[in-house]
C-alpha positions in Angstrom: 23.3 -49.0 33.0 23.9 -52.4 34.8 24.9 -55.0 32.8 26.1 -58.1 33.9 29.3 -59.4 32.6 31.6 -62.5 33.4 34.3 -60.1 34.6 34.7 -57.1 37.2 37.1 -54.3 37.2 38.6 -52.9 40.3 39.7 -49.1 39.4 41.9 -47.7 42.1 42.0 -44.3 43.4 43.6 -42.8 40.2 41.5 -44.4 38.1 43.5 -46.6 36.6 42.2 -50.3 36.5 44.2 -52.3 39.1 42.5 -55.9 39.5 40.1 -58.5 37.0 38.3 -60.8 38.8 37.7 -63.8 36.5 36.0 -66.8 36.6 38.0 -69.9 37.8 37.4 -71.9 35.0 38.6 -69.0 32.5 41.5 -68.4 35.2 42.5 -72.3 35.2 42.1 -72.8 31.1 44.6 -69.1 30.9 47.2 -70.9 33.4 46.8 -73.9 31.7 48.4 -71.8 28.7 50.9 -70.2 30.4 52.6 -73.0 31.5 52.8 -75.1 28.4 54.4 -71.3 26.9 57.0 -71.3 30.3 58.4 -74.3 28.9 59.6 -72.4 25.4 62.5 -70.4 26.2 65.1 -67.9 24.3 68.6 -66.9 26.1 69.1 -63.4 26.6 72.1 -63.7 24.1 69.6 -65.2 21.3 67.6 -62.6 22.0 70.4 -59.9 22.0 71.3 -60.9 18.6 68.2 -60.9 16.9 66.8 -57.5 18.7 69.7 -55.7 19.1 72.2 -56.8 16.3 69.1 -57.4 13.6 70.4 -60.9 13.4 67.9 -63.3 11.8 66.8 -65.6 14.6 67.9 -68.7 13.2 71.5 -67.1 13.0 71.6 -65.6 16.0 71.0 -69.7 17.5 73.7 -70.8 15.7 75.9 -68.3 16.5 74.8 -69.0 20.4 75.3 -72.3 19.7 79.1 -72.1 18.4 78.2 -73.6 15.2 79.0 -73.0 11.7 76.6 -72.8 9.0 78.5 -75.5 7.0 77.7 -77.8 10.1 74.0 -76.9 10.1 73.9 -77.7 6.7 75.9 -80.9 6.8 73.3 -82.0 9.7 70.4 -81.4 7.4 72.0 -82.9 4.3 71.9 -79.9 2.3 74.4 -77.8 1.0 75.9 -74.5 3.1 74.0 -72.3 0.4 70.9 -73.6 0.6 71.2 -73.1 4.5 72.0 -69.5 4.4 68.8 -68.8 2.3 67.1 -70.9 4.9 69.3 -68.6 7.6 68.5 -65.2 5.9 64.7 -65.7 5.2 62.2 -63.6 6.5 59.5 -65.9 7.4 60.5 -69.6 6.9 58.1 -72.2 7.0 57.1 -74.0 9.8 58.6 -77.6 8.6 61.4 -75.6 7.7 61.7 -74.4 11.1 61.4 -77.9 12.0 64.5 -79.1 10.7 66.7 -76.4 11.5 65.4 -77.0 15.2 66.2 -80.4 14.7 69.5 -79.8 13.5 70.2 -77.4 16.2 68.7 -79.4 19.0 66.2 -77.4 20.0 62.2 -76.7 20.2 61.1 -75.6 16.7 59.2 -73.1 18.8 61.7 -71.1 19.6 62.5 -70.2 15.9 59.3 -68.6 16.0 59.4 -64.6 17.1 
C-alpha cells in the first residue's frame, strides 16, 4: 500500500531505520526548539548529586553552589525551616521554583528534571 506521508524512512542494510527526511519547515520549527533548550544547562556535579546521590535537585544546587540553607532562606525572607520543606519536596511548584532560582541566581528552568 502507498501512502503518502510528510516523512520518509531510510532503512539500512540491517534493517534498522538510519535517516528521516523531514520537511524544512518542520526541521527549522524542531531547531528552533533545540536552541532555546541549549541555553538551559545543569553541571555534571548538579546532576551527580541528584542522580547518583538521590539528592533533591534544589539541594544538590545549593550544595554546588557552596551555600547554606540558612542563606537560601535568609535571601527569600523566610525561615531555614520553611526552606528545607521547600528543599525536600517532591514536586515544588513552579513559582516556588521561581524564587528559589532567584535566590540562587539561576534559570528557574533548571530546577525542573
Amino acid at each position: 500500500m502507498n501512502v503518502h506521508t510528510k516523512y520518509s524512512r531510510i532503512v539500512g542494510s540491517d534493517g534498522k531505520t538510519q535517516y528521516f527526511l523531514v520537511p524544512v519547515d518542520e526541521l527549522n520549527q524542531l531547531l528552533a526548539h533545540t536552541k532555546s533548550d541549549q541555553e538551559v544547562t545543569i553541571p555534571h556535579a548538579v546532576v551527580t548529586m541528584h542522580v547518583l546521590e538521590e539528592m533533591p535537585l534544589i539541594a544538590a544546587w545549593r550544595t554546588h553552589l557552596s551555600l547554606t540553607q540558612e542563606e537560601v532562606a535568609r535571601r527569600m525572607n523566610i525561615s531555614q525551616a520553611a526552606y528545607s520543606q521547600i528543599e525536600n519536596a517532591k514536586n515544588p511548584r513552579e513559582a516556588t521554583r521561581k524564587k528559589v532560582a532567584e535566590a540562587l541566581g539561576i534559570d528557574y528552568r533548571q530546577l525542573s528534571a
